[in-house]
Structure formats: C-alpha cells, structure tokens
KEFI-541618 format. One line per 2 residues: number of its first residue (from 1); their letters; for each residue x, y, z of N, C-alpha, C. Coordinates in steps of 0.2 Angstrom, whole numbers. Layout:
BEGIN
NUM) A) X:Y:Z:X:Y:Z:X:Y:Z ~ ...
//
This chain:
BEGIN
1) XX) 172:-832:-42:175:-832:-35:177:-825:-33 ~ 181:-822:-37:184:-814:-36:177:-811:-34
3) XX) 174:-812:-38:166:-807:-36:163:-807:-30 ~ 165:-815:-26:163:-812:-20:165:-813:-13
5) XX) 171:-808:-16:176:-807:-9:174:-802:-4 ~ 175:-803:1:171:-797:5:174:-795:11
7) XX) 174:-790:13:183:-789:18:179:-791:25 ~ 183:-791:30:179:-798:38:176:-792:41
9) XX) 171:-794:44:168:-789:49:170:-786:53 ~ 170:-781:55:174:-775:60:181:-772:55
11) XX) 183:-775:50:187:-773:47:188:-764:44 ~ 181:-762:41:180:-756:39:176:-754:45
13) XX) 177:-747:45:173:-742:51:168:-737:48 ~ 165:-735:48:160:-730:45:162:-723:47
15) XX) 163:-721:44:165:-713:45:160:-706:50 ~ 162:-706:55:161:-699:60:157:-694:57
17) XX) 150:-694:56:147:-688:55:145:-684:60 ~ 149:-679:60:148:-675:65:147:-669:64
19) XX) 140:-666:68:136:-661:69:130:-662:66 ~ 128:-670:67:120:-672:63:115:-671:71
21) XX) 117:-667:76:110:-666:80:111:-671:86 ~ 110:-666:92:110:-672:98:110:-679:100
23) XX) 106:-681:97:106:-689:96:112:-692:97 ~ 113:-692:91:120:-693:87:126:-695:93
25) XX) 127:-689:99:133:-687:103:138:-685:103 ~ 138:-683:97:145:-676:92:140:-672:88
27) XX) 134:-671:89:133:-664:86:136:-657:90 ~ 132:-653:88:132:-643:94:139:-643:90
29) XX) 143:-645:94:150:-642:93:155:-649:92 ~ 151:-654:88:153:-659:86:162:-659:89
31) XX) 161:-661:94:169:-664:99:174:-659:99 ~ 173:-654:96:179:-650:97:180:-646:103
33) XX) 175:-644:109:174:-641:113:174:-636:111 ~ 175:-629:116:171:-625:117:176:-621:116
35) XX) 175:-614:111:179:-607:107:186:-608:108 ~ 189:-605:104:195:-604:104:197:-608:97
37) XX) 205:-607:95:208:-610:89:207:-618:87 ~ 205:-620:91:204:-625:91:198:-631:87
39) XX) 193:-626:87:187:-627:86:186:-623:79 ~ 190:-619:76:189:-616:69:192:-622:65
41) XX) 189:-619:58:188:-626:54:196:-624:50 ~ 198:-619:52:207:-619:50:211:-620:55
43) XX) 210:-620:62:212:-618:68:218:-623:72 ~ 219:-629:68:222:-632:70:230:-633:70
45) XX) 234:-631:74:240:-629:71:246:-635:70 ~ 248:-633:65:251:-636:62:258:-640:63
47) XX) 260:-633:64:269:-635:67:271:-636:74 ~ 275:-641:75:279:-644:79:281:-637:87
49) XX) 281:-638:91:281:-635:96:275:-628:99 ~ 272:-629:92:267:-622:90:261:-621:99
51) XX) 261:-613:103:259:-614:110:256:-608:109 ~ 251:-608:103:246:-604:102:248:-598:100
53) XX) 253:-596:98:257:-589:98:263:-586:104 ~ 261:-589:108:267:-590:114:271:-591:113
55) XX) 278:-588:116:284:-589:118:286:-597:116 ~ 288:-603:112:289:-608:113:293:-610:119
57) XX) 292:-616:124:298:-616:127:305:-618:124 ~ 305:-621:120:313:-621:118:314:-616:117
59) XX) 311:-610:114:313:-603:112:314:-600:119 ~ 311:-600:125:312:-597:131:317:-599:136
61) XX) 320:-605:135:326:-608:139:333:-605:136 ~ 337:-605:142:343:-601:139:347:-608:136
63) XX) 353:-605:132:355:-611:124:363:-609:129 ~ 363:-617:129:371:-618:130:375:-621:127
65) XX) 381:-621:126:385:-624:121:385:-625:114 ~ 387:-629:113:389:-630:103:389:-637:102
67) XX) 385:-637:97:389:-645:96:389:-646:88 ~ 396:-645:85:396:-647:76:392:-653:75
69) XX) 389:-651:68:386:-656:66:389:-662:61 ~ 396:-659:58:402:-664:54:406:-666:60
71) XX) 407:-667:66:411:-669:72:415:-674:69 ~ 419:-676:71:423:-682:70:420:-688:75
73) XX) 418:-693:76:419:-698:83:424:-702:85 ~ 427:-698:88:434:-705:90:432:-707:96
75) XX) 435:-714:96:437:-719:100:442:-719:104 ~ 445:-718:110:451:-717:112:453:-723:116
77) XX) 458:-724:115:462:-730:119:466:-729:121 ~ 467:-732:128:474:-730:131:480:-736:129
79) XX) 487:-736:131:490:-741:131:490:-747:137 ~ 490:-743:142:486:-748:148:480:-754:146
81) XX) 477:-751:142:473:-756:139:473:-761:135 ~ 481:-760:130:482:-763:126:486:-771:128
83) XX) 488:-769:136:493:-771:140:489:-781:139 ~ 482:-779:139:479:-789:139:482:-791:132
85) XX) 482:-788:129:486:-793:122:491:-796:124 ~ 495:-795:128:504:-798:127:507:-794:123
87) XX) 514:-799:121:519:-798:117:519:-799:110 ~ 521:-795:107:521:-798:99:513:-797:96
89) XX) 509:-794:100:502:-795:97:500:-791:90 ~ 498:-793:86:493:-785:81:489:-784:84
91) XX) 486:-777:84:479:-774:85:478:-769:81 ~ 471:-771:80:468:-764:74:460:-764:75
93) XX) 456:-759:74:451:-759:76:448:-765:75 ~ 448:-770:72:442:-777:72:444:-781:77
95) XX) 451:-780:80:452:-783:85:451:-780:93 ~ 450:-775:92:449:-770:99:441:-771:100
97) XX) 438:-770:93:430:-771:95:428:-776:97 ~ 432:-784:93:430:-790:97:432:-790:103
99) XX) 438:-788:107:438:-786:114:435:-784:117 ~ 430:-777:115:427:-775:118:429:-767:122
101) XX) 435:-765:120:438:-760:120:435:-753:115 ~ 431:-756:111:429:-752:107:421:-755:103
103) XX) 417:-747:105:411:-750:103:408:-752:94 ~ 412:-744:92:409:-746:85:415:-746:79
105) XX) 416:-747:76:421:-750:70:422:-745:65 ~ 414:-740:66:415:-735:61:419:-728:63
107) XX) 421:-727:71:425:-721:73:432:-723:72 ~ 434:-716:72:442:-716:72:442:-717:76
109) XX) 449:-720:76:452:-726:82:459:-721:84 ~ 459:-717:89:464:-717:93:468:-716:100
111) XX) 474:-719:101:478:-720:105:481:-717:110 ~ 479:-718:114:484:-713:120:490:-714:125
113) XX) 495:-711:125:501:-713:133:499:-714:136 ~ 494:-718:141:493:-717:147:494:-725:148
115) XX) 500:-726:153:502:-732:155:507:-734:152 ~ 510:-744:154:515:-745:150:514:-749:144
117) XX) 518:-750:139:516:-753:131:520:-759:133 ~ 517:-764:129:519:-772:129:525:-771:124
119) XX) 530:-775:125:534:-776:121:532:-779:114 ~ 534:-777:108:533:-780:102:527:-779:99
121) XX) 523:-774:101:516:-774:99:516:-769:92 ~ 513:-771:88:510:-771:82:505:-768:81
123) XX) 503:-761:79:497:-756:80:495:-755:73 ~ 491:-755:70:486:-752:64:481:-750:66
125) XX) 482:-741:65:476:-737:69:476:-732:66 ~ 472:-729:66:471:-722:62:473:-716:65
127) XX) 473:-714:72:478:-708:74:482:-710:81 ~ 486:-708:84:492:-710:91:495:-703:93
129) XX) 492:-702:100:497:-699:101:504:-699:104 ~ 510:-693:102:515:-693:101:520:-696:108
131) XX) 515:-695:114:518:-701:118:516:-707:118 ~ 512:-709:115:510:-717:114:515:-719:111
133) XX) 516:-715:104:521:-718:98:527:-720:102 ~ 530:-716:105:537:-716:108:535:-722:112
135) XX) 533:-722:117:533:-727:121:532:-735:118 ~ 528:-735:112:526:-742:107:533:-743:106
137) XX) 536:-737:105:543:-740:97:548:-740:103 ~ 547:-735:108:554:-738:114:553:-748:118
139) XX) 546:-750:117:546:-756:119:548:-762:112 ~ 551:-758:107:552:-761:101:544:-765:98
141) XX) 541:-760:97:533:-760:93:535:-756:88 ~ 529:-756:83:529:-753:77:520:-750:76
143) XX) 522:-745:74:515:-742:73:513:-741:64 ~ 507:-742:62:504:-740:54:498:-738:56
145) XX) 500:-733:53:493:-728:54:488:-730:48 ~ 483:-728:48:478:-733:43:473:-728:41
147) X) 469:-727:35:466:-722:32:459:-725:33
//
C-alpha cells in the first residue's frame, strides 16, 4: 500500500529552466532584464535597505532623539482616577487593569497627586509620588509599595 502513494496533482511544480532558447519564454537574458547588477550571476544584493551603492535613505535622513533600549515602562495614574473606587477600597495593579485604568500588568505601576484621594484607600503599587503619598495618608489611607 506505502508503494503506492503518490502526491495530488499540481501539488509539485517542475523547476524553471532558464536560458533553453526562445521558445521556452525565459531564454536571452532568461528574466532578468537588461545589464546592470542585477542580471550578474552574484549580483543580487543582499542586505536589507542595500540602493545599489547609494546613500541609504535611513543613512540620509537627519536622526532625532534617543530612545534607551533597557527603558523602564510605567504606567501612571492619577488620584482623580482612583476617586471611582470609594472609601476603604484596595487597589493594586490587577485591580486597576480589570478597571481599565491600566493596560498591561507587566509595567510599573505609578501614582501621581493630581486631584483628590478618597478616604481610606489602601494602595499596593510599586512607585507614588511624594504628593500622592501625603494626600493618601492625610485622607487616612495607607500606602505599600510592592517589588
């Protein structure tokens, strides 16, 4: 039965021989067109933005800015936004993300003054700024930072 298996028709394609003679429709200069690097039997370049010997454009454009490759990504949150929980609430990033306040779980998570703090609120975050804090602990909240 193995003996005789035979793959579906159109399956395999027959291989391009090119430069067997007009007929054919890929002889002369068998598809490659007409002089130039392109047409040498080494001539075909290799690397990524490569423009014949020419200037690259990414090399001719003027380069602005910086951007570190180790970055940190944080997520920032205001207190104003913490305001939909109420009183007495905890939050920590699995609860900010299920809010919607926060998109990924894997950035530091921190907090900023801006607005006013619910009373009682219970924060596990990884950084706060120094008038977040104050305003959390003057509404009688507690802050834990989290590694």
């Amino acid at each position: 039965m193995l003996d005789r298996l035979k793959t579906r028709h159109g399956a395999r394609h027959r291989t391009k021989r090119v430069g067997r003679g007009p007929g054919s429709g890929i002889g002369r200069s068998c598809g490659r067109g007409v002089k130039g690097q392109g047409t040498r039997s080494a001539g075909r370049p290799t690397r990524l933005r490569f423009e014949g010997g020419q200037m690259p454009l990414t090399q001719r454009l003027p380069k602005r800015g910086f951007r570190a490759i180790h970055r940190k990504h944080v997520a920032i949150v205001n207190i104003s936004d913490l305001a939909s929980f109420g009183e007495g609430a905890e939050v920590d990033p699995t609860v900010l993300l299920a809010k919607g306040l926060v998109r990924k779980t894997d950035r530091i998570l921190k907090v900023l003054g801006e607005g006013d703090a619910p009373s009682g609120l219970r924060l596990k975050i990884h950084r706060i700024s120094a008038s977040a804090r104050s305003k959390i602990e003057a509404a009688g909240g507690s802050v834990e930072l989290i590694t």
